[in-house]
Phi, psi and omega in degrees: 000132166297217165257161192260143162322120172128311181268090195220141190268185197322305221300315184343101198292189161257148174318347198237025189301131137102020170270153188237154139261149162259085201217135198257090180220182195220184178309320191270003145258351207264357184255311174304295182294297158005272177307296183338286184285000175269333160300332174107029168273144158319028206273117143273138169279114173264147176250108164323159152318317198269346169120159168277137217301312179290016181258357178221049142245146157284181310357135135259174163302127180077017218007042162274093165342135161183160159284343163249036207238341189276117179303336186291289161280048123238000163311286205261014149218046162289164192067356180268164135264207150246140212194119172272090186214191169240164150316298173330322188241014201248165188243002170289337190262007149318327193242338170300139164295324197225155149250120150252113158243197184219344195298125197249333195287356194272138173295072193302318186313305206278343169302287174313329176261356150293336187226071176288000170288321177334097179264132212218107182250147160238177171210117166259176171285299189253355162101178202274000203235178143075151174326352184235000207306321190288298239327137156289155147250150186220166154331311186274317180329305189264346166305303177314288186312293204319328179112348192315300186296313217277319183288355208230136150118197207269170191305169184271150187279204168290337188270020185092276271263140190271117188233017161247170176244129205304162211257123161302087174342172210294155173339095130120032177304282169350293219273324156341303222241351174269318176288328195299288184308308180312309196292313185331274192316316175295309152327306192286340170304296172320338184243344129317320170300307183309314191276354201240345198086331180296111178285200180174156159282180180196137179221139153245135180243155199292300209284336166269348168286317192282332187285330186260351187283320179329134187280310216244335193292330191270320161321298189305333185298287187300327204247328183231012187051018183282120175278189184222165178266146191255131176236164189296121172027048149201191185296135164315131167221123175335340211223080159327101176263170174226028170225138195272176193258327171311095178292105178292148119298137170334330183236028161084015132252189228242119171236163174233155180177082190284159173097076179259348179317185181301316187270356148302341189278329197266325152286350177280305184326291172330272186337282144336309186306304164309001177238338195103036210205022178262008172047236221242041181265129183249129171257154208326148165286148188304006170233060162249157196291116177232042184250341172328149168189131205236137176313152186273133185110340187255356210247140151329157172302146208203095193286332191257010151308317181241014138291294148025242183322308192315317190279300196321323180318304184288348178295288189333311210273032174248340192275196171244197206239322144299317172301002221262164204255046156297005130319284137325331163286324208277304217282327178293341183085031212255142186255086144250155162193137171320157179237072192310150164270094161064261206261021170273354159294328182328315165251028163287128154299336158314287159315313180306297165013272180259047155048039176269007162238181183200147171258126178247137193289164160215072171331312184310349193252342203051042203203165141248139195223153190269114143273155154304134167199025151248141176235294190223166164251153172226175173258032187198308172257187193211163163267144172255097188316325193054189183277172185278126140024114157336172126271218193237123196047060181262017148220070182300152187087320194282117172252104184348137176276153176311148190307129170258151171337114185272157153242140200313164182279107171332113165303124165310130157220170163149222217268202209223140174319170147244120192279154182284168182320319151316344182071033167237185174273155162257166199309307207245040164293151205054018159262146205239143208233124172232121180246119158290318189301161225233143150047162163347281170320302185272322199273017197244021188237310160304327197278338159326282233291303197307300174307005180255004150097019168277168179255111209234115174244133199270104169289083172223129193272120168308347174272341201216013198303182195265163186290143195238335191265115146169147165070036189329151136317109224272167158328105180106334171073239178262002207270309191295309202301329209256016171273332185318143162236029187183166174298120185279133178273178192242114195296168177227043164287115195325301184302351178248052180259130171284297180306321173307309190271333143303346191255004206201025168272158202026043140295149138221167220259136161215153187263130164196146160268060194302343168297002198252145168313289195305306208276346184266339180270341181296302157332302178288302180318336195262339164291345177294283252244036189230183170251333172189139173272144182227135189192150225223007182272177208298173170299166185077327205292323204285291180336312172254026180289307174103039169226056159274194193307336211247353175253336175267349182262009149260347172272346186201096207300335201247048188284146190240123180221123189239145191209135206238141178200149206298331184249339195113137183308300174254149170111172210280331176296006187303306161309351195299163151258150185196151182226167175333285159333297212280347172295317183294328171287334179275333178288007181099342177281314185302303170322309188293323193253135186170180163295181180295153170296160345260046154321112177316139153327083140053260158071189173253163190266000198244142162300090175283339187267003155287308175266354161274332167291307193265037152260345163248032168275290175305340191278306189315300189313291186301327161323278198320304150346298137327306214265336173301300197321334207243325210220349217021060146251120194251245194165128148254122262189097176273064205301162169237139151300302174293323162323306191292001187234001166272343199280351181262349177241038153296336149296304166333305198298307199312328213259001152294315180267355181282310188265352191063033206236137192258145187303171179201134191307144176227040153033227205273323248268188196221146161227326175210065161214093192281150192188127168204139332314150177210067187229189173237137188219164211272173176229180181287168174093200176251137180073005174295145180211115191255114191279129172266141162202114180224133207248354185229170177277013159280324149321294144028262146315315180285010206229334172301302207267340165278349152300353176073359168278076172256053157243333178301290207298026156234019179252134195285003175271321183236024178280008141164153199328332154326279165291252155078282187277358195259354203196053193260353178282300176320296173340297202290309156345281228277326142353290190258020154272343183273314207292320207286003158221037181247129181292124184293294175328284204321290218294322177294321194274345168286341190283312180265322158332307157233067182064047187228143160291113141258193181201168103271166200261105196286159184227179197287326173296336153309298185282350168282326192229048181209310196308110203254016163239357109346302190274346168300321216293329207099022192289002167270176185195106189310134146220182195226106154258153213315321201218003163287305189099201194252137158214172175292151155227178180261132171252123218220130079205131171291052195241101173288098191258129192269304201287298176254088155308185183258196145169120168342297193312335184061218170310298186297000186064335199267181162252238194274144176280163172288188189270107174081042172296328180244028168311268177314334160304304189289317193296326192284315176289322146296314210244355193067040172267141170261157177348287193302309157289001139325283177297351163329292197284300169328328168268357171285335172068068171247294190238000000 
C-alpha cells in the first residue's frame, strides 16, 4: 500500500521544482508569484530602491508603517526573494523560466527575441488593447465593472427595490481571481515548452478574468434574458426571497444551512426532531422524488422552502455559537457549517492534519506567525511553506544556481496535432483526461483543461448525472432569445442547460455504469489509455467502487488521479457535505465580507470557491502533468475547496497572530490601501450604482472639480486623505447626492477621462451587450452544441497565449456533450466495440 496525500517527507519537492521566476510586480500579481513559489518555484522578486508598492498597504506589525512591517506583503511574497533592480537591466532573466509582470510599459518584442525560451506572463487592468486599454483600475473597480458586486450584498426591500448598495467582497478578491486564471495559462505554458522548447507571451486582464467568475448571472443573461437579484450571504437568483440561508445564534454569530430539497427534508425532519424542534414540519413520504438536484441559486420561488429555513433558524437562535450540534447536522447528512472568522481555522484539528497552515519563523521578531500555505495533498509533491517575506533587497546579488541536468521530456503520443479555432496548437495535446467530475468545483476545472486542448471525456450514470437544470435554454431557442425583450421561459431538457454547457464545453460525453461489472471493467480499459483521472464525488466513493489510487497505478502505473471535495480526503472532515456557500463559511470568506456588525454577513452571492476550487483542481492537474512529463511519475493529488478560500484569507490569519486582532467587516471602504471616497455610491435609474476610488489627492480633485463642488475641496473634513478616512460617512453623503443625478456610464467615463478610478457596477446585460472591452478581449465565444444549438460560452482561462491560445471548444469543436453522446464513438475508438455491442451493453444498462 502506498502512502496516503500528505505522508511525505520535509525534503519532498514541488510540482514546479527547479523553474526560476522573475518577477517585477504590484498587488495585482504579487498573488500569482505566491502560488508560483508555493508550487516549488524560485521566484525572485525585482524591487525599486523604495520598495515594492505593496510594502505600504496595511495591516502592520504594531500597526506601525514600515516596509519591512506590512502584514500584507508578507502575505503575498512569502517564499520569495528580493533583488533591487529592473527588468531592463537585471542578468536573471538570462536563467529564467518566467517574467511575472504588472508591468504595461516593457518592450515585450525585445525580450523575446533576446530570450525565446522566456514564458513572459503579464497581468494588466484592461489589456493591451480596446476603449478602455487606459482605464485606472483598482480592486473595487474591477469588482465592479466585472459584475461581482451586482451579485453580491443584501435582499432587496419588499417593493425589490435595493435600498443598500451592492458589496465588494473581501480585499483584492479580482486579483485572486486574476491570478488564479493567470498560473492556469502559465502551466499550460510550461508544459508546451517542455515538449516543443517554445517560450510565448501571456496576457491577462483583471476585467476580463473577474468578468467570467460570477456562476449563475451570464448564462442566465446569455440563454433567457433573466436577470438575477443579489440576496444576503447567498447566491444572486432569478427569483428573490427573503430569508438568507443564514442562522443568528444566540451570542451573535452565523451558521449556514443550505440545502432544502426532499432528500435534505428527510434528514432535517429526524434530526430536529431530537431536539423537539421540528414545529410543524413532516418529512417527505418515500415516493417523493429525492434524486433532484438543483445549482444553487437556480430554483424558483418556494414558500415552503423559506419556512424550511425559517423553523432551522429558530433551532439556530436557541443555541450559542459554541453549543450549536453542527456536527451532528453534518453527521446527520444535513449542509450546516459555521460561518468561522479567518484565523478560527488555525487550531482545527482537521486543517493542522493536512497541514494548511505552517508557523514561518521572523528571526528579526524572535517570534513564528501562522500562515495558509496548502491548497491539496499528494503522494509525490508538496506546498511549500517557504521562508518569511524578504526583506527589501536582502538578496542583492543573488544568482540562479547552476541548471541540473534535464530530462528528456515523456513523449506525447497519438494522432498529428489539432489546431485550435486559431489555427495554432494547443498546449495539452494528447492528454487524455476519464473525467468523473461534478458541479462547479471539478467540472469547471476538466472545461480548463479541455480549452486547453486536453481530450476530456465526462463519465456520468442517469441514477447520479451532474446537475444539468440551471440556466435552461429558452423556449423557441435562439431565434426566440435574440428577438427577446423580457425573461423567456425555459425549456427542460437536461441536455439543454446553459451552465451545464459553460461548464462542460469541448468535453465528450459517455453514460457508464460503473456499479455493473462490464462498465467497471470498460473504465479500466479506458483509464489503461488516459493520463489522468479526475473526479469531484464525496471521499471514497471511486474506492469502494474499485477504482482507487492503488487499483489504477496496476491498470496504469505512472497514472495522475486528482480528487477534488469540499474539506479534503484526509482528516476528520472528510465525510462532510459541502457545496460552494458552505465550503466559503468554513473558510472564512462569507463571514469577511459585508457592512460593519452588527450588520449581517454579506457574504459573495455567487459559489466563488466553485471557481477557485476548479482553478485549482485545473492547476493540481496540469502541475501533476509537468511533473510526470519531467520525471515520469505520476501522483494522487487531494484537492480541498475549501483550502483554496482559506489560502485567501492570509492577511486576517497574519493580522490575528501578529496583532491579536480580529477581522471585522469594511464594507466598500479600503482602510489599508487608504482611499476616500472608496464605494459604491447610487446613480439616477434603478438598482445604478458607480464605484469610486480615489487613493491620492490629485484624484480628489479631479473628481471635486468635475462635480462642480469647490466647496468639497474647502471643507476642512475633506482637506486632505486623512481627514477624509476620519470623516467617510459625511464623505459618502455628499458623493452621493452629486452621483444620484448623474447617468452611471456618463458619469464612469468623464471620472476616467479625468484620471479618476470609476467603475460601474455592471450587471450581466451590461457587460454581455454594452461593455465594449469586454468585446475587444473576445470573452465570449460562439460554439454549436449538438442539440442546444449555438450559443456564447466564457472563454476560460482569460489568458491570451500568443504560441497555443485556449479556445472553449476544445478538441471536440463543440460545446457540452448530451448525456452519453459519445458512447459509440468512444467504445468503438478505444476499446473497439462494434454497433451491435454497443447497443448491447445499453440494453444491459452497462451504458
Amino acid at each position: 500500500m502506498s502512502a496516503l496525500p500528505g505522508q511525505l517527507p520535509e525534503d519532498a519537492p514541488g510540482l514546479l521544482a527547479g523553474i526560476r521566476v522573475v518577477e517585477e510586480a504590484d498587488e495585482t500579481a504579487e498573488y500569482c508569484g505566491l502560488l508560483l513559489a508555493g508550487l516549488g518555484a524560485e521566484v525572485v522578486k525585482l524591487e525599486p530602491p523604495e520598495g515594492a508598492p505593496t510594502r505600504r498597504i496595511g495591516p502592520f506589525l504594531g500597526d506601525e508603517p514600515g516596509p519591512e512591517r506590512s502584514l500584507h506583503f508578507w502575505a503575498y511574497n512569502r517564499g520569495k526573494r528580493s533583488v533591487i533592480g529592473r527588468v531592463e537591466t537585471t542578468e536573471l532573466l538570462a536563467e529564467a523560466d518566467i517574467l511575472l509582470t504588472s508591468r504595461r510599459d516593457l518592450d515585450v518584442a525585445a525580450l523575446r527575441a533576446k530570450h525565446p525560451r522566456l514564458l513572459i506572463a503579464r497581468m494588466t487592468p484592461f489589456g493591451d488593447d480596446g476603449p478602455w486599454k487606459d482605464f485606472k483600475g483598482s480592486d473595487l473597480i474591477h469588482l465592479a465593472l466585472s459584475g461581482i458586486m451586482m451579485n453580491c450584498g443584501y435582499d432587496p426591500d419588499p417593493a425589490l427595490r435595493y435600498d443598500l448598495p451592492p458589496i465588494a467582497p473581501q480585499l483584492w478578491h479580482a486579483y485572486h481571481i486574476a491570478g488564479e486564471q493567470l498560473l492556469v495559462g502559465i502551466l499550460a505554458a510550461l508544459i508546451h515548452r517542455l515538449h516543443t522548447g517554445e517560450g510565448q507571451d501571456l496576457s491577462c486582464a483583471v476585467h476580463e478574468a473577474a468578468s467570467k467568475n460570477p456562476e449563475l448571472d451570464v448564462m442566465s443573461w446569455v440563454m433567457r434574458r433573466a436577470p438575477l437579484f443579489r440576496m444576503t450571504c447567498r447566491h444572486a437568483g432569478e427569483h428573490p426571497t427573503h430569508t438568507p440561508t443564514i442562522g443568528h445564534t444566540k451570542d451573535g454569530r452565523w451558521c449556514i444551512a443550505t440545502g432544502v430539497s426532499v432528500r435534505d427534508q428527510a434528514n432535517l425532519v429526524p434530526f430536529l426532531e431530537g431536539y423537539g424542534m421540528q414545529a410543524d414540519l413532516v418529512a417527505p413520504g418515500k415516493d417523493a422524488d429525492r434524486h433532484a438536484r438543483n445549482v444553487p441559486g437556480s430554483a424558483g420561488p418556494n414558500e415552503k422552502a423559506a419556512h424550511i429555513l425559517e423553523v432551522i433558524q429558530r433551532f439556530m437562535r436557541a443555541h450559542t455559537y459554541m453549543d450549536l450540534p453542527w456536527r451532528e447536522a453534518q453527521a446527520a447528512g444535513l449542509l450546516w457549517a459555521p460561518l468561522r472568522k479567518p484565523h478560527e481555522n488555525v487550531a482545527d484539528a482537521h486543517w493542522q492534519a493536512r497541514g494548511t497552515f505552517a508557523e514561518v519563523a521572523h528571526p528579526e521578531h524572535g517570534r513564528s506567525f501562522s500562515y495558509p500555505v496548502s491548497r491539496w495533498l499528494s503522494t509525490e509533491t508538496r506546498w511549500l511553506p517557504g521562508s518569511r517575506a524578504p526583506r527589501l533587497g536582502e538578496h542583492d546579488g543573488y544568482r540562479f544556481a547552476p541548471r541540473a541536468a534535464s530530462v528528456p521530456a515523456r513523449p506525447r503520443s497519438g494522432a498529428a496535432p489539432k489546431l485550435s479555432a486559431h489555427g495554432k496548437a494547443f498546449p495539452l495535446q494528447g492528454v487524455r483526461i476519464f473525467d468523473f467530475s461534478w458541479f462547479l468545483a471539478s467540472a469547471g476545472g476538466t472545461r480548463l483543461a479541455a480549452a486547453l486542448g486536453a481530450d476530456v471525456i465526462k463519465v456520468e450514470w442517469k441514477e447520479n448525472p451532474d446537475t444539468r437544470l440551471a440556466a435552461m435554454a429558452p423556449i423557441g431557442g435562439r431565434a426566440a432569445r435574440d428577438a427577446a425583450t423580457a425573461p423567456l421561459p425555459p425549456v427542460s431538457d437536461p441536455d439543454m442547460g446553459g451552465q451545464f454547457n459553460n461548464k462542460n464545453a469541448g468535453k465528450r460525453g459517455l453514460s457508464l455504469n460503473i456499479r455493473h461489472p462490464k462498465g467497471l471493467e470498460i473504465a479500466r480499459r479506458m483509464i489503461a489509455q488516459s493520463d489522468i483521472v479526475a473526479e469531484g464525488f464525496s471521499p471514497g466513493v471511486l474506492q469502494r467502487l474499485g477504482l482507487g489510487y492503488e487499483a489504477l497505478k496496476a491498470i496504469r502505473p505512472d497514472i495522475i488521479y486528482v480528487q477534488q471535495s469540499g474539506m479534503g480526503a484526509i482528516g476528520r472532515y472528510g465525510r462532510f457535505r459541502t457545496i460552494g456557500p458552505v465550503a466559503a463559511a468554513f473558510a472564512g470568506t462569507a463571514e469577511m465580507s459585508g457592512l460593519p456588525e452588527p450588520a449581517m454577513p454579506a457574504g459573495w452571492g455567487y459559489s466563488y470557491l466553485d471557481w477557485i476550487g476548479a482553478y485549482g483542481f485545473c492547476m493540481a492537474i496540469l502541475g501533476a502533468v509537468f511533473h510526470r512529463d519531467r520525471t515520469g511519475r505520476g501522483q494522487w493529488i487531494d484537492s480541498s475547496q475549501c483550502e483554496s478560500g482559506i489560502m485567501l484569507g492570509a492577511v486576517p490569519v497574519l493580522d490575528h497572530a501578529a496583532n491579536g486582532r480580529i477581522w471585522t467587516r469594511i464594507g466598500n471602504r479600503s482602510p489599508y490601501k487608504p482611499a476616500a471616497p472608496h464605494g459604491a455610491f447610487r446613480c439616477a435609474g434603478e438598482d445604478r450604482w458607480l464605484a469610486i476610488a480615489c487613493f491620492t489627492e490629485a484624484e480628489w480633485h479631479s473628481l471635486a472639480r468635475l462635480a462642480g463642488r469647490a466647496d468639497w475641496l474647502e471643507d476642512p473634513r475633506f482637506a486632505s486623505l486623512a481627514a477624509r478616512l476620519l470623516h467617510q460617512d459625511a464623505l459618502e453623503d455628499a458623493v452621493s447626492q452629486w452621483t444620484a443625478t448623474q447617468e452611471a456610464h456618463a458619469a464612469m467615463l468623464a471620472l476616467q477621462a479625468a484620471g479618476v478610478p470609476a467603475g460601474v457596477c455592471q450587471n450581466a446585460e451590461d457587460r454581455c451587450d454594452r461593455d465594449p472591452q469586454l468585446a475587444a478581449l473576445g470573452w465570449l465565444t460562439e460554439i454549436e452544441g449538438t442539440k442546444i444549438g449555438r450559443w456564447p460560452v466564457t472563454e476560460l482561462p482569460a489568458v491570451k497565449l500568443s504560441a497555443t491560445p485556449g479556445h472553449a471548444a476544445g478538441i471536440t469543436g463543440r460545446g457540452a456533450p448530451g448525456y452519453g453522446e459519445d458512447n459509440e464513438r468512444l467504445l468503438g475508438e478505444m476499446l473497439g466495440y462494434s454497433k451491435a455491442e454497443v447497443a448491447a451493453l445499453a440494453e444491459e444498462g452497462v451504458i
